[in-house]
C-alpha positions as MATLAB code, in Angstrom:
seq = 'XXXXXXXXXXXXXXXXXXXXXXXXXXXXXXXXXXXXXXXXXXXXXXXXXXXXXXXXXXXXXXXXXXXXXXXXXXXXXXXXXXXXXXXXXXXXXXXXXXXXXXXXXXXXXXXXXXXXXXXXXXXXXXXXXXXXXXXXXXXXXXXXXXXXXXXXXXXXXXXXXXXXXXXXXXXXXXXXXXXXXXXXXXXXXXXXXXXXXXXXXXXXXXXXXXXXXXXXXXXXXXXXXXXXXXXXXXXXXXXXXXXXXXXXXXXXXXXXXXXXXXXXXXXXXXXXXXXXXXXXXXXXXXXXXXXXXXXXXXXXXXXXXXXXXXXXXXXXXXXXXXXXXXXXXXXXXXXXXXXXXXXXXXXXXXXXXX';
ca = [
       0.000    0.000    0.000;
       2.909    2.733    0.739;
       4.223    1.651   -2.616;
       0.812    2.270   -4.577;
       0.412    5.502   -2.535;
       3.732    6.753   -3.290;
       2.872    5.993   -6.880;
      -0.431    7.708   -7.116;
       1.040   10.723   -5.364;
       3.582   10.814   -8.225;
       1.163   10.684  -10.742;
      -0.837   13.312   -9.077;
       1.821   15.804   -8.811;
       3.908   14.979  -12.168;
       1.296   14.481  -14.953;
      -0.425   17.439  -17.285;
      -3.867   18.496  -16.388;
      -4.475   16.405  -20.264;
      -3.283   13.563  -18.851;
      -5.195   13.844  -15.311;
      -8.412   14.537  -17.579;
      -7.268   11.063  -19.350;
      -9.765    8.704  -18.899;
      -6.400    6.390  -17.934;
      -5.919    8.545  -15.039;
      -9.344    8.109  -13.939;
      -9.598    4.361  -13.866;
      -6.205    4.074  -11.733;
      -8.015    6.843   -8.738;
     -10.864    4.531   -8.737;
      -8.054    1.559   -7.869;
      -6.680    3.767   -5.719;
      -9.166    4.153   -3.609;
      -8.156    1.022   -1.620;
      -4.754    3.124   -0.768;
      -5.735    4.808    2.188;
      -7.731    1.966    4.138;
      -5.201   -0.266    3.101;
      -2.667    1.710    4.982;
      -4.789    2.499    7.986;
      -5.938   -1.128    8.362;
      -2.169   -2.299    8.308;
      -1.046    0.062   10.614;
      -4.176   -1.160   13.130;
      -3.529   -4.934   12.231;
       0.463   -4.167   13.391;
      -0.737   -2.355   16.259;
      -2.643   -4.913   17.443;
       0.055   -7.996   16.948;
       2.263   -7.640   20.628;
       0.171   -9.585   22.579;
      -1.727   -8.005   25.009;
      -2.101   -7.509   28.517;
       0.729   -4.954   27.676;
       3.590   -3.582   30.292;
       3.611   -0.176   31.548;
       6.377    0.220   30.103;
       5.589   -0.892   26.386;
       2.750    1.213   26.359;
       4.756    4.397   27.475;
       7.087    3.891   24.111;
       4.427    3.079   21.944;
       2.182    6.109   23.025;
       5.051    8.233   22.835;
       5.972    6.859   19.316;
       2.508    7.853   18.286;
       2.728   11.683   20.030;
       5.409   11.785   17.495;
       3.921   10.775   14.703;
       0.834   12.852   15.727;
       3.345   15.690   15.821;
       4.705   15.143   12.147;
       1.782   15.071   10.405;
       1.262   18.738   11.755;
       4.555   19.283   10.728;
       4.692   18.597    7.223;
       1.195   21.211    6.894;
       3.042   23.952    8.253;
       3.032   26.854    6.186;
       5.942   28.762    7.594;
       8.733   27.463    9.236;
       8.273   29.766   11.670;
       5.834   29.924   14.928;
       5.770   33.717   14.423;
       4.861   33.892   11.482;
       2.416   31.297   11.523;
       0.265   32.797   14.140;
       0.437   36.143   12.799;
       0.646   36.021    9.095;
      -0.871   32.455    7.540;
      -4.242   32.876    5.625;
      -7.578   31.301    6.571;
      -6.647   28.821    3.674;
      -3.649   28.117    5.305;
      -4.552   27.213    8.898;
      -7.412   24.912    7.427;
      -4.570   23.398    5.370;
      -2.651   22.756    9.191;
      -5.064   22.057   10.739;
      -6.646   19.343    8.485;
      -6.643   15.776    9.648;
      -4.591   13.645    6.951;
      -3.478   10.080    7.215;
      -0.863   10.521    9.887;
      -2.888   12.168   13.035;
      -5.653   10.003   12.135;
      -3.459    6.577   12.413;
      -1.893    7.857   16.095;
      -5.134    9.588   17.186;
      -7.127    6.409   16.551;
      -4.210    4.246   17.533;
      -4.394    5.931   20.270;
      -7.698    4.539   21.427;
      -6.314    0.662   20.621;
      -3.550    1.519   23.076;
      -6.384    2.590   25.483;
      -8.528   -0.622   24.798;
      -5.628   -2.859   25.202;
      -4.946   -1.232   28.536;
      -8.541   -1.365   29.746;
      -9.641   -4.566   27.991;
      -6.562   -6.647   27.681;
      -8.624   -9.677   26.526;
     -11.561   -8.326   24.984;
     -10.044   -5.198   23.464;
     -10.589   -6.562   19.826;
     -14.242   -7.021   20.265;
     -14.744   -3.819   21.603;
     -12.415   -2.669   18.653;
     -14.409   -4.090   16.064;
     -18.225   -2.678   17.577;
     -16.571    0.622   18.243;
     -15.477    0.345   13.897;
     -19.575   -0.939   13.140;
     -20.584    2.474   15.173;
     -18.278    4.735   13.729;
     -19.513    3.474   10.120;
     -23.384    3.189   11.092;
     -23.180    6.823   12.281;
     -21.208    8.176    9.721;
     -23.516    9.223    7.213;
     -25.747   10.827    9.842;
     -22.906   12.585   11.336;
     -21.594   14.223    7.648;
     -25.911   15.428    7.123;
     -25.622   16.731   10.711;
     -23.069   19.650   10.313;
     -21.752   18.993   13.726;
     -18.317   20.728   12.421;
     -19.847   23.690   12.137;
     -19.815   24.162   15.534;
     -16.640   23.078   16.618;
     -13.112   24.844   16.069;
     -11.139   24.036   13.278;
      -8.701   22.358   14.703;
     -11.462   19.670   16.269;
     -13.973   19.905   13.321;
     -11.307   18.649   10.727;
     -11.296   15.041   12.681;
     -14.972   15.063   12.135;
     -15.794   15.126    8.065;
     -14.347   16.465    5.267;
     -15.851   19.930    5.169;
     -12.764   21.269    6.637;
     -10.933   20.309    3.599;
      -8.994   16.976    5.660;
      -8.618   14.097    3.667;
      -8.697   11.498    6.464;
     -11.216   12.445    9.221;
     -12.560    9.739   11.413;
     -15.692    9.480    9.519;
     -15.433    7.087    7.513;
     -11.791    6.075    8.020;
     -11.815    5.196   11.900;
     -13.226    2.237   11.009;
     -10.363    0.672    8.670;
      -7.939    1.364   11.840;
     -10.197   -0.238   14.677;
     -11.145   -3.112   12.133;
      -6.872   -3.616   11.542;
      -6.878   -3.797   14.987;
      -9.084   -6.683   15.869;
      -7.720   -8.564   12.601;
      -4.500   -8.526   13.793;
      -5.277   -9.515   17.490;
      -7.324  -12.562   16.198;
      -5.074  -13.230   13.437;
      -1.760  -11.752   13.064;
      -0.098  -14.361   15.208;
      -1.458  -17.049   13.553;
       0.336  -19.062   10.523;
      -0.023  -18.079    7.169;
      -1.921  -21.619    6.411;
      -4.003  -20.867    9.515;
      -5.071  -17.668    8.261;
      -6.132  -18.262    4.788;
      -9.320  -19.585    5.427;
     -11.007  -17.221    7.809;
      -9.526  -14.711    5.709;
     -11.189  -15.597    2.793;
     -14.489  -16.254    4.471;
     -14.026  -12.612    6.293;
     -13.044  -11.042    2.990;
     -16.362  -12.498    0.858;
     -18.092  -11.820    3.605;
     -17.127   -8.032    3.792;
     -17.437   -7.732   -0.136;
     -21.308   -9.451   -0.125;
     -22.285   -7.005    2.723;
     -20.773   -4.449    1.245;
     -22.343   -4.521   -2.210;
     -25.897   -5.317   -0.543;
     -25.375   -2.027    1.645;
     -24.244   -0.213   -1.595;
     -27.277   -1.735   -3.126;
     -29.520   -0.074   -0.638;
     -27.819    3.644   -0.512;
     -28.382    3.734   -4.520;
     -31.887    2.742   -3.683;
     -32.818    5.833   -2.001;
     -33.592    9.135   -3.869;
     -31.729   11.290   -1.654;
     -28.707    9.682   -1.399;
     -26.306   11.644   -3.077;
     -28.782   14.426   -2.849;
     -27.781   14.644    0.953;
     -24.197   13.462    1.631;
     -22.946   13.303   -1.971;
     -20.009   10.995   -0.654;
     -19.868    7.534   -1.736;
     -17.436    7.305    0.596;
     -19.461    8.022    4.006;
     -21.710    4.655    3.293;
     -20.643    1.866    5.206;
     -21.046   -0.097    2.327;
     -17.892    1.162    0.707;
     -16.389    0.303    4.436;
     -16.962   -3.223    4.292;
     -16.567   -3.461    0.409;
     -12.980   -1.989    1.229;
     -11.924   -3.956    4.213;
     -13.237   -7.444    2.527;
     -10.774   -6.802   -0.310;
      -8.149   -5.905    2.205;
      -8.331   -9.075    3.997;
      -8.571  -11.158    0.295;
      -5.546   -9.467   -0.473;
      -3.470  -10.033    2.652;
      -4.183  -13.547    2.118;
      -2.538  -13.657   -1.469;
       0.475  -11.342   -0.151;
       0.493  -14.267    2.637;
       1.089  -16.753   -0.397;
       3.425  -14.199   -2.090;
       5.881  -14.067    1.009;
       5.545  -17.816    1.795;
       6.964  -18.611   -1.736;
       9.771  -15.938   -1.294;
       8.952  -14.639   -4.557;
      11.105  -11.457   -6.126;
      10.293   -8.078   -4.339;
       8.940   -9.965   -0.901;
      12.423   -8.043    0.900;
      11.816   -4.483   -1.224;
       8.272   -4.616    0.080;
       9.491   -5.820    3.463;
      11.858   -2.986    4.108;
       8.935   -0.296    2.843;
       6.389   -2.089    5.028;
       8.770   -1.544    8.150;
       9.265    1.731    7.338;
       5.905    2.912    6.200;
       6.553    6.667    8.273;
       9.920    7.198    6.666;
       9.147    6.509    2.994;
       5.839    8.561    4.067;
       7.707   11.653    5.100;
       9.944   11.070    2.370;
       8.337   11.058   -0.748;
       5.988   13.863    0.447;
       9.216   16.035    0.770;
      10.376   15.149   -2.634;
       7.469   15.507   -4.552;
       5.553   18.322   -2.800;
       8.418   19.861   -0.832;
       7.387   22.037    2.860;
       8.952   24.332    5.234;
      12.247   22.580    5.358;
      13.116   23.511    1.427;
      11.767   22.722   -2.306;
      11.109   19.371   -3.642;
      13.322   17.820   -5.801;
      10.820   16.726   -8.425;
       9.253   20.240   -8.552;
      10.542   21.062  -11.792;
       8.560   18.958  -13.221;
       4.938   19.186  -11.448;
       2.599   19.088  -14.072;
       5.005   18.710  -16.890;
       5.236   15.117  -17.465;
       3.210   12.239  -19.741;
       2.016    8.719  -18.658;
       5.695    7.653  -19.304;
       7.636    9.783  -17.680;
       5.433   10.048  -15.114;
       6.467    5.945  -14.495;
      10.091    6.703  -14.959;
      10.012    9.280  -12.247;
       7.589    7.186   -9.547;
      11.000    4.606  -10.226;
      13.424    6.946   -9.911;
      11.341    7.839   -6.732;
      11.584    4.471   -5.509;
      15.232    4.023   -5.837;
      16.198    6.404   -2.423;
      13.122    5.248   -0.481;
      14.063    2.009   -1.132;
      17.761    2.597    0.404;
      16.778    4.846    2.782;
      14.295    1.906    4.120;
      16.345   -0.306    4.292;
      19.454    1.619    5.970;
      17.630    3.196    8.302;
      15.871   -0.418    9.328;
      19.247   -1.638    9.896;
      20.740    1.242   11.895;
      17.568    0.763   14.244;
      18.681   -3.062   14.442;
      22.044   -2.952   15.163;
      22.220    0.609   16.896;
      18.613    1.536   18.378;
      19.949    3.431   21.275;
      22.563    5.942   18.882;
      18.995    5.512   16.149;
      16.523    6.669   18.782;
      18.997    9.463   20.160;
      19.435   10.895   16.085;
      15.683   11.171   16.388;
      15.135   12.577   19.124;
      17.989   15.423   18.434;
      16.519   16.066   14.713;
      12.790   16.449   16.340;
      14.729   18.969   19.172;
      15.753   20.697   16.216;
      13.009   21.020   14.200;
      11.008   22.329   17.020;
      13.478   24.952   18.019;
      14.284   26.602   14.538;
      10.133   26.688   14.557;
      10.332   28.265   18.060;
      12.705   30.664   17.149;
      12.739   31.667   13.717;
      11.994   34.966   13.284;
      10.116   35.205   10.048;
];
């Protein structure tokens, strides 16, 4: 999923507004659209794998591992790289823009809440998981018709729908995290042989739902009329997360047979928040400098479009992998390089002038 992300993202910022118009381009959103809940519902189903009840002090890392990734989503939205100038000089646009809930503070926020469960129901947190997902994707569509953002602050009605201009709020993508979450607690420590058949069952059962729920939002005249989303309907929930388990049951087969591109993927899928941060800072750029690739946003055909996105993969790739190892063999000097770049980062905002 970080690899087809990282590829739509290319295509989105590197092709001609012809080629976006391209009917091409508008068949490979549609497959995209599994991107996002793929990633959330990984990142809940690895959440969910250290068995719980969990140690005090396991849960103090991994809640302060997810304050920090909390903390870089916001970062990569700033729109000066400066806490002075922010406050006093960044446009309405602009503090909607920080402010909006993307795919990083929704993972820790609603991560978040897992830690929580495990904590307060070490051996029933993934049932409670998985009816606290049904609820969220029930009440979604009445929550979008309700306008309840309109009467919150921005910074609290971007977690709440889309209105706000956030591309992740927790209606309707909650859901994929909590559901990742109870798959991986009743799964993800079973075999791969184990696994395959109430993964199949789970993922035909998720699809039929699905398209009978979908079947019943077309039915009704004011559908689209009043939420317009697709989205929102927890039919496109369940049609989402019962192709998600189908295919984690063939990329079960793939990595049993140790076919090609099993250790590429494995070093990306460790590192889903580097190669994350990465290619966002050299395709789109942010405080810290202009993106590499920028010379040619919205300059390049289907083709070079491809060459780039492998050009692209070539120093996430490396940088996966090295910085995998240095954790491995070094975690005390890796966690201290972190913690002295986030010091950093936060002074020069602190400080900087203008």
């Amino acid at each position: 999923m970080a690899l087809v992300m990282v590829q739509g993202h290319a295509f989105e910022a590197l092709l001609t507004p012809a080629h976006r118009a391209d009917p091409t381009y508008q068949l490979q959103l549609i497959l995209h659209g599994s991107t996002a809940p793929g990633f959330l519902f990984a990142s809940g189903f690895v959440a969910a794998l250290p068995r719980a009840p969990l140690g005090a002090h396991a849960a103090w890392r991994r809640a302060r591992r997810l304050v920090f990734v909390f903390l870089t989503g916001y970062a990569l939205q700033l729109p000066f790289f400066s806490l002075w100038k922010t406050v006093n000089e960044a446009t309405p646009a602009q503090l909607r823009a920080l402010w909006a809930c993307d795919a990083l503070q929704l993972v820790a926020v609603v991560q978040l809440l897992l830690l929580a469960l495990q904590l307060a129901f070490p051996r029933r947190y993934a049932p409670v998981a998985l009816t606290l997902a049904a609820a969220a994707a029930v009440a979604g569509p009445w929550v979008w018709q309700s306008a309840l953002s309109s009467s919150l602050p921005g910074w609290a009605a971007a977690y709440v729908d889309m209105a706000g201009g956030s591309r992740f709020p927790l209606f309707p993508y909650a859901p994929f995290v909590l559901c990742g979450g109870a798959a991986g607690a009743w799964l993800g420590r079973r075999g791969a042989a184990a696994r395959l058949r109430p993964l199949l069952g789970f993922g035909l059962g998720g699809l039929l739902a699905g398209a009978l729920w979908a079947a019943l939002d077309f039915g009704r005249a004011d559908f689209w009329a009043e939420w317009n989303f697709w989205a929102i309907s927890p039919g496109y929930t369940l049609m989402r997360l019962g192709g998600l388990l189908m295919l984690l049951a063939a990329l079960d087969g793939v990595a049993l047979r140790g076919w090609g591109g099993s250790r590429l993927l494995g070093a990306v899928g460790r590192e889903t928040l580097l190669v994350y941060v990465l290619h966002l800072l050299l395709l789109f750029g942010g405080v810290l400098g202009t993106a590499p690739f920028a010379r040619w946003t919205g300059q390049l055909g289907f083709g070079g479009a491809a060459l780039a996105f492998t050009a692209l993969l070539v120093p996430l790739a490396i940088a996966a992998e090295l910085w995998h190892r240095a954790k491995t063999r070094h975690p005390r000097e890796a966690a201290l390089a972190v913690a002295f770049a986030a010091a950093w980062f936060a002074a020069s905002f602190a400080l900087n002038p203008w």
